[in-house]
N, C-alpha and C positions, 0 to 999 in steps of 0.2 A: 529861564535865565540862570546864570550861572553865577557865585559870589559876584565876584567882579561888576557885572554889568547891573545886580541888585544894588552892588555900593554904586555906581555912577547914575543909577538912574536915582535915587535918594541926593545925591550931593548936587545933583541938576534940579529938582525937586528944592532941596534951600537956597540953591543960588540967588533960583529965582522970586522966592518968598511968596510962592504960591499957595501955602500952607502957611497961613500965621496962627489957627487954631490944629489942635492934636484931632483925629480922627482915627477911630480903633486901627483901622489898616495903617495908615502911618504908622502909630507905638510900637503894632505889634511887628511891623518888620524892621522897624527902627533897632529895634529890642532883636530880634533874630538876626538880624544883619551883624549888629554889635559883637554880638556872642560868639558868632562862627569866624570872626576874625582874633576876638578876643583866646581861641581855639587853635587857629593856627598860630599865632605871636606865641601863645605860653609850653602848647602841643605840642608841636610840629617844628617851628622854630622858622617858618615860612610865612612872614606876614606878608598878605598879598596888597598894602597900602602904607603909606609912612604914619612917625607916630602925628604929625600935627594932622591929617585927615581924619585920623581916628578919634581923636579929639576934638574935632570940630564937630563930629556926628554926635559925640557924647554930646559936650557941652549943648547944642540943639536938642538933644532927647529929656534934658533936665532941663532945658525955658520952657519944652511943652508940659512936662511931668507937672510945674510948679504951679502953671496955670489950670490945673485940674484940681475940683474941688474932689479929689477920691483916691486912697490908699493906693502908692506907688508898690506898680506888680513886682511878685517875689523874685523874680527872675531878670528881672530890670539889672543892667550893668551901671544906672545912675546910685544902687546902694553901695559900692565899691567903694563910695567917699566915707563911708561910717552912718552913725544915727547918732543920736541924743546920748550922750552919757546915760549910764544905768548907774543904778542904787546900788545892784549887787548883783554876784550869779546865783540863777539857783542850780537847784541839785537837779541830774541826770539820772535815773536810776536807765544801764544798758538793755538793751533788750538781752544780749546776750555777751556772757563776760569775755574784756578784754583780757588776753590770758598774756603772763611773763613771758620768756623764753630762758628755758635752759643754757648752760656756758659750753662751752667750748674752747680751749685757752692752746692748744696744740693740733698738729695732723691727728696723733695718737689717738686724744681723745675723741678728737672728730671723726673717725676710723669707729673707735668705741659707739661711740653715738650710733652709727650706720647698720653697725655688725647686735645691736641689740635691737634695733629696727628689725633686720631681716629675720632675727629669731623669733618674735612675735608674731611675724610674717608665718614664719615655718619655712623659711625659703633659706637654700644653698647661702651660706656666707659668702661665697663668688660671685652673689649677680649682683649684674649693673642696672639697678632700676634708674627711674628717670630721676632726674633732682633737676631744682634750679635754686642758683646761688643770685642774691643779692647782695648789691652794699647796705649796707646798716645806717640809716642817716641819725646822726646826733641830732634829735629836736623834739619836737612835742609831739606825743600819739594824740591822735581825733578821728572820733567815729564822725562821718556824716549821713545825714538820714534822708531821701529823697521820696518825694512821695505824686505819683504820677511824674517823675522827669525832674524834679522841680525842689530845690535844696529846703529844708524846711526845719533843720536842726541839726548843730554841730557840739559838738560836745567835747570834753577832754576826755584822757583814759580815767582819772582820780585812781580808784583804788581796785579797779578792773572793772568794778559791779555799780559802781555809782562814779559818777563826773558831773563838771560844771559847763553849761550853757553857755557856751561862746560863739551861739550861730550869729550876732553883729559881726562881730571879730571876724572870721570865718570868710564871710562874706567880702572883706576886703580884700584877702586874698586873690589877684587875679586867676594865679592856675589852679582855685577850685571851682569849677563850673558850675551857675546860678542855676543853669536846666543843663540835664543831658543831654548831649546828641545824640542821633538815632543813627550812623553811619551804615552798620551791620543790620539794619530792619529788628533791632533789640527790642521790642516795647517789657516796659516791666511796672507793676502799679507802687511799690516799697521796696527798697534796696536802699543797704546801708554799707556806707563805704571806707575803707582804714586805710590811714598812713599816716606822715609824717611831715608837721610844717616844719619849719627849718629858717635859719637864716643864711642866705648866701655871705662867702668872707668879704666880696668887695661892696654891699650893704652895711654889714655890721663895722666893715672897719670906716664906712662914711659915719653910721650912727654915733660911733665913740667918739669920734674927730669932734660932728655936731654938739657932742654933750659934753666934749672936754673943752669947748672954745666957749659953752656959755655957763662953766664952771658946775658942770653937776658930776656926780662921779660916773666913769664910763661903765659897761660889763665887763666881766669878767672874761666870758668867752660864747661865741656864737648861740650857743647850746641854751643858757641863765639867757639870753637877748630874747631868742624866740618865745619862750618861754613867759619870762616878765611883759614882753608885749602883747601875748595872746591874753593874760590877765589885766590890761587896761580898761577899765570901764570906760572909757572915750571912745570909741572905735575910729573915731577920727583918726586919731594918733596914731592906732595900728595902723590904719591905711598907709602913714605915711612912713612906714617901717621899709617896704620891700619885702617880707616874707614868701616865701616859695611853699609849694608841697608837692610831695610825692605821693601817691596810691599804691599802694601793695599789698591790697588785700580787700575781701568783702566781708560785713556782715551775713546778721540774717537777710535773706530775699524771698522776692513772693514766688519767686518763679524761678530755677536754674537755671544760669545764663552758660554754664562750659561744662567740662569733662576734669579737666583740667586746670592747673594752675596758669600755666603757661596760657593756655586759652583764654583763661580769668584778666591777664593783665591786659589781654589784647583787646577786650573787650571793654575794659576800664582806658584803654585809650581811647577809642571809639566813640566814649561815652564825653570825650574831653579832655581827661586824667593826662598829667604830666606823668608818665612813668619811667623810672631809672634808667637810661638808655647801657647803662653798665651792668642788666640783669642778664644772666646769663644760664642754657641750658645744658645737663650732662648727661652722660651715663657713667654712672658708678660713682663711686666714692672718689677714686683715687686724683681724677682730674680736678675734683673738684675741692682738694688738700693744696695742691698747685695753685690754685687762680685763687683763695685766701689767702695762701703768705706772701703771693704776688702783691697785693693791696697795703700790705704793712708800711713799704716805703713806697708808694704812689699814691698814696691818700694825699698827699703834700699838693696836688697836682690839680686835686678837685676845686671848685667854689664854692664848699659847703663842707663841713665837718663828718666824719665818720666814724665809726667807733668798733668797725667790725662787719661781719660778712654774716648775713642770717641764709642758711643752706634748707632747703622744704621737701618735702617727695612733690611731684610733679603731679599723679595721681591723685585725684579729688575723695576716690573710694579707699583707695589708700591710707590717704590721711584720715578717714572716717575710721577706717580700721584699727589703727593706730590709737587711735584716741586721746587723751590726755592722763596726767598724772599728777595729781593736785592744781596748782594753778597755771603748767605750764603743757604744751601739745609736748609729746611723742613724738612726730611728724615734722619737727619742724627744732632746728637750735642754731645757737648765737658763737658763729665763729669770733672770739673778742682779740683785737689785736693786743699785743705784751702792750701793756700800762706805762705810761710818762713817768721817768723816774729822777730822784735827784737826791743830794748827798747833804746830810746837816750832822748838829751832836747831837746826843743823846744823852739830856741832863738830866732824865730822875728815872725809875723805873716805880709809877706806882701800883696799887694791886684797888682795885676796886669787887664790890660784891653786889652782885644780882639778884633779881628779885625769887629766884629759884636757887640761891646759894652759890651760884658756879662763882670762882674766884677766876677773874680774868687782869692781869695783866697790860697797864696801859705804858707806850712811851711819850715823855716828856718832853718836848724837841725845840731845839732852837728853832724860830719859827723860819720857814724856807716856803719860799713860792715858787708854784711848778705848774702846768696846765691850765693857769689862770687863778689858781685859787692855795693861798696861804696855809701852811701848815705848820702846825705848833705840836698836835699831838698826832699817836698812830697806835694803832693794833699791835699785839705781841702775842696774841693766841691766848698760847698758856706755858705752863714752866718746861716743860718738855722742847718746843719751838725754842727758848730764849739760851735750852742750856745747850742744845744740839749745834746751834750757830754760834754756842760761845759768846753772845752779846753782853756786851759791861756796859755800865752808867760810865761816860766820859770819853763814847767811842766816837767816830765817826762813823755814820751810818747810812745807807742805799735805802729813801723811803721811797716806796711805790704805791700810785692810788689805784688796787687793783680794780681793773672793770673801768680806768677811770674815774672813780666815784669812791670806796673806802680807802685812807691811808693805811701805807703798815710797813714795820721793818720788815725789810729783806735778809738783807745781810749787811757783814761788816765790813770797814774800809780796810787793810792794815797800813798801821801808821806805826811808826816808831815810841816806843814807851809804854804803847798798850799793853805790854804783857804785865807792867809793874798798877795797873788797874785792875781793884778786885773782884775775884768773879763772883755773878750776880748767885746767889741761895733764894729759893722760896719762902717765905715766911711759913711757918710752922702754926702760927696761932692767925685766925681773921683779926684785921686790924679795926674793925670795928665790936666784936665782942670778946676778945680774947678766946673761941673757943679755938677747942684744936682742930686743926682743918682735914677732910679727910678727902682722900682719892679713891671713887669709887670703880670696882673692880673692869675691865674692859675700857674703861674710859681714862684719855689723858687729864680730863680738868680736875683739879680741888675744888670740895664744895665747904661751905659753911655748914653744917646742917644744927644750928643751934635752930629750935624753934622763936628764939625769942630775941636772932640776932635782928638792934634795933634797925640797921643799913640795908638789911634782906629786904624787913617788913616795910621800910621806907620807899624802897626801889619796885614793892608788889604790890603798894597802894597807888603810887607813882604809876604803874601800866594798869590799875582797875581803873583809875578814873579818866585815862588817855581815851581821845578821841573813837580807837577804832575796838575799846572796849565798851563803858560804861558811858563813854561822851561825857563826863562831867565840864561842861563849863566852867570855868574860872579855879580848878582844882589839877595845877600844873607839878611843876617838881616841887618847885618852893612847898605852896602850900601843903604836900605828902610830908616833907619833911618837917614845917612847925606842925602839924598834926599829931606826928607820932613822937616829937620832941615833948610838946606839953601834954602826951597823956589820953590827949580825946581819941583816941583809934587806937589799940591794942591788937582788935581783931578786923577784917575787912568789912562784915556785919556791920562794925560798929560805925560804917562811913551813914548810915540810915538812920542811926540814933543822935546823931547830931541837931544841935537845936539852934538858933539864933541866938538865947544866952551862949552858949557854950564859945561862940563866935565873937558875942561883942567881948568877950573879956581877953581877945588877942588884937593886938599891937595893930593897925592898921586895918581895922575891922568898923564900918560904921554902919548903923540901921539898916540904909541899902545895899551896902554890898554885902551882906550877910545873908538879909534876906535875897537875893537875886541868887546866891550861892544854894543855898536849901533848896530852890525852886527849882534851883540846877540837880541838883541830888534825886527829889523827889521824882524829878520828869524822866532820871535815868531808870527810872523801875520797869521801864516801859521798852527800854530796848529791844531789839531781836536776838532770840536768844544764848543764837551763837557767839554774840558779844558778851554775855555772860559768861559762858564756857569758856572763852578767850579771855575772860577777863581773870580770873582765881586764879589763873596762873603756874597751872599745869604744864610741867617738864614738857617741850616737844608738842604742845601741841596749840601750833600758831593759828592766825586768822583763816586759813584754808582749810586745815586739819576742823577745827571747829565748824565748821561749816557743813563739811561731810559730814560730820559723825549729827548734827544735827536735821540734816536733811535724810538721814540715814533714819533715825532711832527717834525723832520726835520731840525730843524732852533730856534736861540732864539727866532726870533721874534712870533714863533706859538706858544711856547711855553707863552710864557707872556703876550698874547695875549690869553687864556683859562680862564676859571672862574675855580670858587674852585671844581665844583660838576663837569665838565668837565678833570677837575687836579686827581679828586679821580675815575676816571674812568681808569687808567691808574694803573696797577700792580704794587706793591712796594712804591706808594706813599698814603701816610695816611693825614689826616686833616694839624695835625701842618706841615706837608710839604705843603701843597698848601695853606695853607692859608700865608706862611710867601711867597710863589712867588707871590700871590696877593698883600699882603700887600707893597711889596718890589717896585713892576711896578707901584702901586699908588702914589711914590712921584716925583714929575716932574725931579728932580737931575738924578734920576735913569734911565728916560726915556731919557733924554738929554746925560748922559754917554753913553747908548746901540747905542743911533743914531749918535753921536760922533766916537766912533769905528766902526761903520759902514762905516762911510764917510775915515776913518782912513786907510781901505783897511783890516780889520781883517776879517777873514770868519765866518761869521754868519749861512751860512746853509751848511749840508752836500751837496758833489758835486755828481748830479745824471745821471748816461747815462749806457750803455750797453755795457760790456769788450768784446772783440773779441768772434765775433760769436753770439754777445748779438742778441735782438728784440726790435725793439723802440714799441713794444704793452705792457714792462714792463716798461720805461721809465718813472719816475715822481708818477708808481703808489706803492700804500701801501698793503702789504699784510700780514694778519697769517694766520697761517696754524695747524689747530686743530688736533685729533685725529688719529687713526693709521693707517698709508697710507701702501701702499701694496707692493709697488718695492722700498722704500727709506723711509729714519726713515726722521723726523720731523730737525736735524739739516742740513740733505742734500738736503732737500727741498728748505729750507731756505737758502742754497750758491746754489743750482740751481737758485732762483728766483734775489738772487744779479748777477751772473753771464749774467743774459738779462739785467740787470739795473734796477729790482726794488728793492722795501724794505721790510725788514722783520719786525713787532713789534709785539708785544706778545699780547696787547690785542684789543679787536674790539671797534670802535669810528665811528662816524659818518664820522671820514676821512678816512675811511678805505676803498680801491678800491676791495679787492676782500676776500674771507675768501677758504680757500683752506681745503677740508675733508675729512677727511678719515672714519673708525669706532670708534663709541663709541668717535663722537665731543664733548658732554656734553655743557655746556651754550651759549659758544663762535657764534655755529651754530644756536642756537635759539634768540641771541643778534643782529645776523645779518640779519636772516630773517623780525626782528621785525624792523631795520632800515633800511632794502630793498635793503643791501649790495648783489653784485652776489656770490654766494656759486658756486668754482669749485671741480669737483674733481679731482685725480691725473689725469687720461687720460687727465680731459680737460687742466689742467697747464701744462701740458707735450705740448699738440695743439697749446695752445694760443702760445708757444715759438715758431711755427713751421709756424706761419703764416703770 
């Protein structure tokens, strides 16, 4: 039988009330029948029945669900209404990281993008590989994780490597599919799937309506909507959002489903997947400069927000090729359309200082709202940017949120009388120590570089105990700054010599909160170490930078213990990164801090041995793993080889214990041979574990 005549012969089936008890074949085609409609309505855009029959079959599939004394199946369209409020989310750590995307703000640069591709490539700057361009949806990224068909975890992006659990949430979504379908004869046992939920504009602009008539404050703009509502602990509520999603993209899977991108989405439709019916395929670059600045004024036209056109190679081996570059693909960038812009004054020009000394330049603006969200301050770069545009305090000024997301002066309006306003000078001394500020040579920024400026060491205890360094609890800006105002923190060290007295004797400090703060301090010893590295506060080298060099080299102390040409040996780091960790370990403060925390009990090296079943023959050693192996792709090699207790790093160093190969290694295999590293191949890494 065909849909159709399954739905009829089911709604002949309740008419009659021949079924007053659920019996598995009922559920189970009740449940299947649901699905493949609920597939064409979100899919396809083809429902083959109205909405009140569809909802009569629900409603019937939730009187039998209720009367079952047993766990309503995962796949069931009766979870679509929400569950039980939750206490809280917890953490996702990804199987594999959601990665950024690079910018793109011009054809030019986009051109640029294309013609650095092909040179990696080693291929003619002339050819026209394949590309496909999509729109960019404004809204929340989510990995979803299926396992046998069957949706079983939804997660946010968070910080690429970790997100929060929103598979209730998730689940209310109609166009994301409870099970796959199997149209193309796909079977797959784990597949994990990427895109973007989103609010439609004639949803969100009912939701504001609903929240402005029973006096709560509306959103702001589509984008804050999806967003705020995938974060409701209720999932009731989400259900009754309307949220949409798109698929455009896979995780990790157990099994290759295409060649291809393009392949890839088709198959994600297959599976159920609502995909962009506006994705589109090219050859070459140059078409596909056109059909992006095309989108700039047609965006207005969608029912959903956009933010820009993400352009991909087409080629699956390709973009394997290509690789990444710190935390964003090679293979893949973010055509961003010119930014919502709007004109206010420009009331104060202050100068603020970082926790690495750079003297940055802030504007103080009459507050102006633009793209849904209020501006009072913006970016001004540095002095160079402020003296080039001629910008004075008392102008009128062009602020744009670039990317949509940061403000910043542009440019100036001209208006009559501005030339009798004066023009703006750099201050010459930091306005926090008086020293003299200095510009260092190739670079446009002033830095502070007093060691003892107190604003510096405020703003670099302020990012040691932030979230995505030390995680300190309850230790936000405030507290960095009574800290280092009364004295207790001189040095960063010194955040670990802290004691409860030292605490009750400040202003809003009581038994508990003091001791709950310490407890917070103590448990940050224990971090991963990268967050350490990330956290002292080294010139350039951000949470990704950290990461490499830590999954590189093991520990900080190997890490700053490298020279520069040994630093540039290592994937993702370029001169001004190893030369600012050279320069950093050269001043004795810096070496005194590192061995100070050391003695302090913080963990300085990752911890290395062999999980159940491991081999102590990977133990302590370091491994990549080059080219295309035969029974296992390159990232299951790499948790095979952590699984006996060694380590994976991307690229070859004179530390390297073993180089693991497959076909078509490319330099990796001949970098090794030339430092006399052993080259395995799969059988033999399979052995070595066996011995």
């Amino acid at each position: 039988m065909n849909l159709l005549e399954r739905t009829r012969t089911l709604q002949g089936i309740h008419s009659r009330g021949s079924h007053a008890q659920a019996d598995s074949w009922l559920l189970d085609e009740l449940i299947v029948v649901l699905n493949l409609h609920s597939d064409r309505y979100h899919r396809d855009n083809e429902p083959l029945i109205s909405d009140p029959e569809f909802d009569a079959l629900l409603a019937w599939l939730r009187e039998l669900e209720s009367a079952l004394d047993e766990p309503i199946r995962m796949d069931s369209p009766s979870r679509r209404v929400g569950a039980m409020p939750l206490d809280g989310f917890e953490k996702v750590r990804h199987a594999q990281q959601l990665l950024s995307l690079g910018n793109a703000f011009n054809g030019e640069e986009l051109q640029a993008w294309y013609e650095r591709a092909l040179r990696r490539l080693e291929l003619p700057l002339d050819s026209n590989l394949d590309l496909v361009a999509e729109l960019k949806i404004d809204g929340l990224a989510l990995s979803l994780v299926y396992d046998d068909g069957v949706l079983v975890q939804a997660a946010t992006r968070g910080d690429g490597q970790v997100g929060e659990n929103i598979t209730e949430n998730a689940r209310t979504v109609r166009s994301i599919p409870l099970r796959l379908s199997d149209t193309v004869n796909t079977t797959i046992e784990r597949a994990e799937v990427r895109g973007e939920v989103y609010f439609p504009k004639s949803s969100f602009e009912k939701l504001n309506e609903s929240l402005f008539s029973a006096g709560q404050k509306p959103f702001a703009n589509p984008r804050n909507a999806a967003s705020g509502s995938f974060r409701l602990l209720d999932s009731s509520i989400t259900a009754s959002r309307g949220l949409a999603f798109f698929a455009y993209s896979t995780g990790p899977l157990s099994a290759p489903i295409a060649e291809t991108h393009s392949q890839e989405l088709n198959v994600l439709s297959s599976w159920g997947f609502q995909i962009n019916a506006e994705s589109k395929g090219f050859k070459g670059i140059v078409a596909v400069v056109e059909f992006c600045a095309s989108w700039v004024d047609r965006r207005e036209m969608l029912d959903y927000e956009i933010d820009g056109v993400v352009v991909k190679f087409d080629d699956l081996q390709i973009q394997e090729r290509l690789g990444n570059v710190s935390n964003a693909p090679r293979w893949a960038v973010a055509y961003k359309f010119p930014a919502r812009e709007s004109t206010t004054t420009l009331l104060d020009i202050v100068i603020n200082v970082g926790r690495t000394g750079m003297i940055t330049p802030e504007a103080v603006l009459e507050p102006v709202e633009f793209g849904g969200v209020t501006v009072s301050q913006a970016t001004l770069h540095n002095a160079d940017y402020i003296l080039k545009r001629d910008i004075r305090i008392g102008d009128t000024v062009v602020v744009k949120r670039a990317g949509d997301v940061i403000p910043a002066v542009v440019s100036v309006v001209e208006t009559d009388g501005r030339n009798a306003l004066p023009v703006w000078r750099m201050p010459d001394r930091c306005p926090a120590c008086d020293s003299v500020l200095e510009q260092i040579e190739g670079e446009v920024d002033f830095y502070c570089v007093s060691s003892t400026c107190p604003e510096q060491f405020t703003r670099l205890v302020e990012h040691f105990a932030s979230r995505d360094a030390m995680d300190i609890e309850g230790f936000g800006s405030k507290m960095a700054v009574l800290m280092v105002e009364q004295g207790l923190i001189r040095t960063l060290d010194q955040v670990y010599s802290l004691t409860s007295t030292d605490l009750l004797e400040l202003e809003g400090f009581g038994e508990k909160k003091a001791t709950k703060l310490i407890e917070s301090i103590v448990a940050s010893k224990e971090v991963p170490v990268a967050r350490l590295l990330f956290g002292i506060g080294i010139r350039h080298v951000g949470k990704t930078v950290a990461e490499i060099l830590i999954n590189q080299f093991l520990s900080i102390s190997s890490v700053l213990e490298q020279s520069e040409t040994e630093l540039l040996e290592v994937d993702g780091i370029g001169p001004v990164i190893a030369k600012s960790i050279v320069d950093w370990i050269s001043i004795p403060g810096n070496r005194e801090l590192i061995a100070s925390l050391s003695n302090l009990g913080l963990k300085m090296e990752e911890e290395s041995g062999p999980q159940d079943g491991g081999n102590l023959a990977f133990v302590g050693k370091t491994f990549v793993v080059t080219g295309t192996l035969a029974s296992m792709g390159r990232a299951e090699a790499g948790e095979f080889i952590k699984k006996h207790g060694g380590k994976v790093t991307s690229s070859v160093s004179a530390k390297t214990s073993y180089v693991v190969v497959g076909e078509n290694p490319g330099s990796k295999a001949q970098k090794a041979e030339k430092l006399g590293i052993p080259i395995l191949s799969e059988t033999e890494l399979i052995h070595l574990a066996q011995v």
